[in-house]
C-alpha positions in Angstrom: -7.0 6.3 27.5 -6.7 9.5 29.8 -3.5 9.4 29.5 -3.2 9.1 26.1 -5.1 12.1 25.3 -3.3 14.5 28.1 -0.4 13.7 26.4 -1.7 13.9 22.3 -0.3 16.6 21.2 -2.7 16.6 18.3 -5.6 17.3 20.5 -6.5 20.6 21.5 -5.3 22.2 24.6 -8.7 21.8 26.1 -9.1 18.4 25.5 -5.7 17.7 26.8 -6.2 19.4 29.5 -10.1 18.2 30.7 -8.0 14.7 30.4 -5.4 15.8 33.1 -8.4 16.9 35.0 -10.1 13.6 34.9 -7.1 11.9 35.8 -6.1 13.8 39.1 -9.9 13.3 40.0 -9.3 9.9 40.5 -6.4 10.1 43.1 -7.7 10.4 45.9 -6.1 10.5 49.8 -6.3 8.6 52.8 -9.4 9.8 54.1 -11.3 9.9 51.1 -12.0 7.0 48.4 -14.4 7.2 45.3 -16.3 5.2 44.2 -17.5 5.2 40.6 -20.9 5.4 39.9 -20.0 4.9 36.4 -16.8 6.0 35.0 -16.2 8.7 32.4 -13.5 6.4 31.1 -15.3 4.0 30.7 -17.3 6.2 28.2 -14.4 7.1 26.2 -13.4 3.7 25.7 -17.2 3.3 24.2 -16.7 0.8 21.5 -19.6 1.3 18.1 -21.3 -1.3 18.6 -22.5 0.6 21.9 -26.1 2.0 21.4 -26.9 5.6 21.4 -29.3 5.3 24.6 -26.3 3.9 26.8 -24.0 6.0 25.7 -25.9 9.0 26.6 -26.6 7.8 30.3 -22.8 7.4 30.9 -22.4 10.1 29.8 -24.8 12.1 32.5 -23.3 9.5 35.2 -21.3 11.1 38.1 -18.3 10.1 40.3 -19.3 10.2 44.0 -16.9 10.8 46.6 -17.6 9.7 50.0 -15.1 11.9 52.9 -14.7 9.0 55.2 -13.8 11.8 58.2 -16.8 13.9 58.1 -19.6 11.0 56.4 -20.2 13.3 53.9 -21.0 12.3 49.8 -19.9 15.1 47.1 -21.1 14.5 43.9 -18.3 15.6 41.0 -20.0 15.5 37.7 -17.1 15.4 35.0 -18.2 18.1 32.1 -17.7 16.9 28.8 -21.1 17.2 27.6 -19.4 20.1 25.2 -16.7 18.0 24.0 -18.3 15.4 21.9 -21.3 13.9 20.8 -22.6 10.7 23.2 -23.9 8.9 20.1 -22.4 6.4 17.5 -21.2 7.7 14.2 -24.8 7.7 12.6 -25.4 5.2 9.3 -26.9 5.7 6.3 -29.2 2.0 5.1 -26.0 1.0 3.4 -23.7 1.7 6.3 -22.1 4.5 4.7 -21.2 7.2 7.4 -24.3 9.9 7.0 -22.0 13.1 6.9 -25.3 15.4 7.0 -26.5 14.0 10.7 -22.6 13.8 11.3 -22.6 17.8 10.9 -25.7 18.3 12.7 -24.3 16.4 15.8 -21.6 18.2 15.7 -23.2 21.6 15.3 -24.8 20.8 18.5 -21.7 20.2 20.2 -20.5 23.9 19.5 -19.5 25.7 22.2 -22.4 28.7 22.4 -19.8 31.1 24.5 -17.2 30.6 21.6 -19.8 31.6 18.8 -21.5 34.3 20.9 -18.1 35.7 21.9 -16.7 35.9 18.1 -19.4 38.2 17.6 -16.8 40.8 19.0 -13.7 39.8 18.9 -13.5 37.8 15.9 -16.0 39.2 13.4 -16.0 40.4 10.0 -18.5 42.6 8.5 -21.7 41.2 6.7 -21.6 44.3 4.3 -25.0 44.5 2.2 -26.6 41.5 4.0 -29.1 42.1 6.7 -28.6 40.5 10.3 -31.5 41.2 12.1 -32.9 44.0 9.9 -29.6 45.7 9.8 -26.5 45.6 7.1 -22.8 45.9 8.2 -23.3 43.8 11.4 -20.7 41.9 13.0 -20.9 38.3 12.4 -18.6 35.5 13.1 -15.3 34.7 10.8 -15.0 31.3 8.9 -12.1 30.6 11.4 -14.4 30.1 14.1 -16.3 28.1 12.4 -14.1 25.7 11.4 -11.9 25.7 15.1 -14.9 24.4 16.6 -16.0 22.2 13.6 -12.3 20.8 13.9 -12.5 20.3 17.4 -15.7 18.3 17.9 -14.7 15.9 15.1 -11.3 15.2 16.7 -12.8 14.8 20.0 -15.5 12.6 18.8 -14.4 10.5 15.1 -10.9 10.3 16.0 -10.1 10.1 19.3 -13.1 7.8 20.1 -13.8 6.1 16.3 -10.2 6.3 15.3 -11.3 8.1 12.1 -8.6 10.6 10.5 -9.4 14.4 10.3 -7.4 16.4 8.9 -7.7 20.8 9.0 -6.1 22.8 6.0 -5.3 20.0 3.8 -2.3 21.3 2.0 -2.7 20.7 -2.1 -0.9 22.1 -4.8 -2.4 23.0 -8.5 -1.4 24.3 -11.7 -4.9 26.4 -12.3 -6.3 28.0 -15.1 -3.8 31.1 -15.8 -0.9 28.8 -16.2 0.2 29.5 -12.4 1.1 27.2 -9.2 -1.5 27.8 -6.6 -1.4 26.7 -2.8 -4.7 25.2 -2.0 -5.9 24.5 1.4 -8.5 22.4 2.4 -11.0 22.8 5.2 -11.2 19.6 6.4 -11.4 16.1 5.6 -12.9 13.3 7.3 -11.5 9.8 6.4 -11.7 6.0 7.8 -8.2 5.2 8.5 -8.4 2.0 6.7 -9.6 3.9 3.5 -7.5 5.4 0.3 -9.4 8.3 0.0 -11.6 10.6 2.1 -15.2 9.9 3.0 -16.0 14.2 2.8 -14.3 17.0 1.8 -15.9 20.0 3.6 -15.6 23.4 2.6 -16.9 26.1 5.3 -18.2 30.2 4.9 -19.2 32.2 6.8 -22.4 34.7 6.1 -21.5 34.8 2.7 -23.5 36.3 -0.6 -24.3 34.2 -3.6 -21.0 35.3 -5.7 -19.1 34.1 -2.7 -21.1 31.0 -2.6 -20.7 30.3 -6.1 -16.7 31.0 -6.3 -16.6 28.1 -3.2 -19.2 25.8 -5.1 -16.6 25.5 -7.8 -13.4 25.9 -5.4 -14.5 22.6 -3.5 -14.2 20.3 -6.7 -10.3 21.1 -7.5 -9.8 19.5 -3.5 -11.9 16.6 -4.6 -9.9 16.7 -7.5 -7.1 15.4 -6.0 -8.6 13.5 -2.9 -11.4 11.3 -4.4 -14.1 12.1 -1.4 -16.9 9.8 -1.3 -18.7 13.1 -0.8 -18.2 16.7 -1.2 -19.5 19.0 0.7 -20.2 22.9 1.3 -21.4 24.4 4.6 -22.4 27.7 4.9 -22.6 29.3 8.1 -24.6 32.7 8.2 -26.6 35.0 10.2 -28.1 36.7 7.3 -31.8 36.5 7.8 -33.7 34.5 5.7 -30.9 32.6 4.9 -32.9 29.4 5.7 -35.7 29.9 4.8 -35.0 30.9 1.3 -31.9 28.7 0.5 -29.5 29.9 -2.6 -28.7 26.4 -4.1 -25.4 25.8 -6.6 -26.1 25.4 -10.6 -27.6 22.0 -12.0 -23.9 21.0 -13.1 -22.5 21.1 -10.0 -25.5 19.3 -8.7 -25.1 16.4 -11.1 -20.9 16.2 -10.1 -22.6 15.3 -6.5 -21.9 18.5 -4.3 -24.3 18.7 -1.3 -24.7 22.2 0.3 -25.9 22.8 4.2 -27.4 26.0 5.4 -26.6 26.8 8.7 -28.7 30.3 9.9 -27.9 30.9 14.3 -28.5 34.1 16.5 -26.1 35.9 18.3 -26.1 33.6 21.5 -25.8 29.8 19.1 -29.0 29.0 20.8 -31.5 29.0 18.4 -30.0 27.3 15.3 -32.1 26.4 11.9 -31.0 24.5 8.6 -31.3 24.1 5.2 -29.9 21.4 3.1 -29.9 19.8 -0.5 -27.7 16.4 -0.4 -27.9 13.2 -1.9 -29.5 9.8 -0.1 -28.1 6.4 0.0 -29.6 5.9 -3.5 -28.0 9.1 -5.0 -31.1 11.0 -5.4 -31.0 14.7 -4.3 -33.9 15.9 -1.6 -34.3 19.1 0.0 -34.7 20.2 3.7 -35.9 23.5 4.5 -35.9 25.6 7.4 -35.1 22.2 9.9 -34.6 23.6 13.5 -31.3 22.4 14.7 -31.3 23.9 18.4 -32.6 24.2 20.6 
């Protein structure tokens, strides 16, 4: 399975590359064998039937090394708490894949020194919204965003759930003033053994309530075309208050079944906070406010 993902060339470099990692750990020379306390491949292979508890344990496990010339134990703990979460794909009652408890596992799985560092090198401008008491701040770009989003869900529902995710889905549409338009997107998540996708999600970043609304409506010509089981817009922001007073799409577009997540996070990703209006297994709409997310 190491293997197979240092040499996926749709994984990230990262990935591939804490693969090739993994794999020279385990050679070892004449005067040194290891001995697996429990083996991070092992945890890869983790099949869903696995529960959440056991998971997690392997996945704090170590390899242990024992240098048979000087007697003495080294203790080589293989770091891919960032790369995925150790859980299964979380269920709604009817089995359906819960894509709100999907996003908030993956959320936690961001990497903080990615968010924290896009601050300053890959920021736009908040303009007229206030981030921490002040307007024009630098605040993270969409793209950063959705690169991590991306990564975690290829890490975790493909490579280990063989799910397919898809970034920039490429669609094509004859829209209202008569013209062809090029439509992108975000990403898609979608059992392999299914027609159509089970989410669509579109992603912003700190983003006012025009913005909001133009991507409210902008999500439905994707699911247009791919026939989600869910469609879904997650907003990213630093603006304060963001949580805490939630702006929430029209009744319409309520009623066509899009679910919106707020996702408010200081500078440093540590302290993150959401917001959410989505449907249950019984396609009711309920509300969560101001849920703390991290730490």
């Amino acid at each position: 399975m190491l293997e197979g993902i240092s040499n996926d060339s749709k994984a990230s470099q990262e990935v591939r590359a804490r693969a090739t990692k993994l794999l020279q750990k385990k050679k070892v020379d004449g005067k040194t064998r290891a001995v697996l306390v429990d083996t991070t491949s092992h945890y890869i292979n983790t099949s869903p039937s696995s529960s959440s508890a056991s998971v997690s344990n392997r996945k704090r496990n170590a390899i242990e090394t024992i240098d048979t010339s000087s007697g003495k134990r080294q203790c080589v703990v293989p770091d891919i708490e960032h790369l995925f979460p150790g859980v299964d794909v979380p269920l709604r009652v009817d089995k359906s894949t819960n894509i709100l408890e999907v996003l908030k596992l993956a959320i936690r799985t961001f990497d903080q020194a990615t968010i924290t560092l896009a601050s300053v090198r890959a920021y736009k401008e908040s303009n007229h919204l206030r981030v921490d008491s002040e307007t024009n701040a630098k605040v993270p770009r969409e793209s950063v965003y959705d690169a991590e989003m991306y990564r975690v869900l290829l890490n975790w529902l493909k490579i280990i759930h063989k799910f397919e995710i898809t970034g920039q889905w490429h669609l094509g549409q004859v829209c209202e003033d008569g013209d062809y338009h090029h439509l992108y997107c975000d990403l898609t998540i979608k059992k392999s053994d299914s027609p159509n996708p089970v989410a669509v999600l579109e992603l912003l970043a700190t983003a006012s309530p025009p913005k909001l609304d133009s991507h409210f409506e902008q999500v439905f010509k994707y699911a247009q075309q791919l026939n989600p089981l869910e469609v879904w817009v997650v907003h990213f922001s630093r603006e304060d208050g963001v949580v805490e007073n939630p702006y929430w799409p029209c009744k319409q577009l309520q009623e066509r079944g899009l679910n919106v997540v707020h996702l408010w996070h200081d500078k440093e990703f540590k302290n993150v906070r959401m917001s959410a209006r989505s449907r249950d297994a019984s396609g009711n709409f309920y509300d969560i406010i101001d849920e703390q997310i991290l730490p």
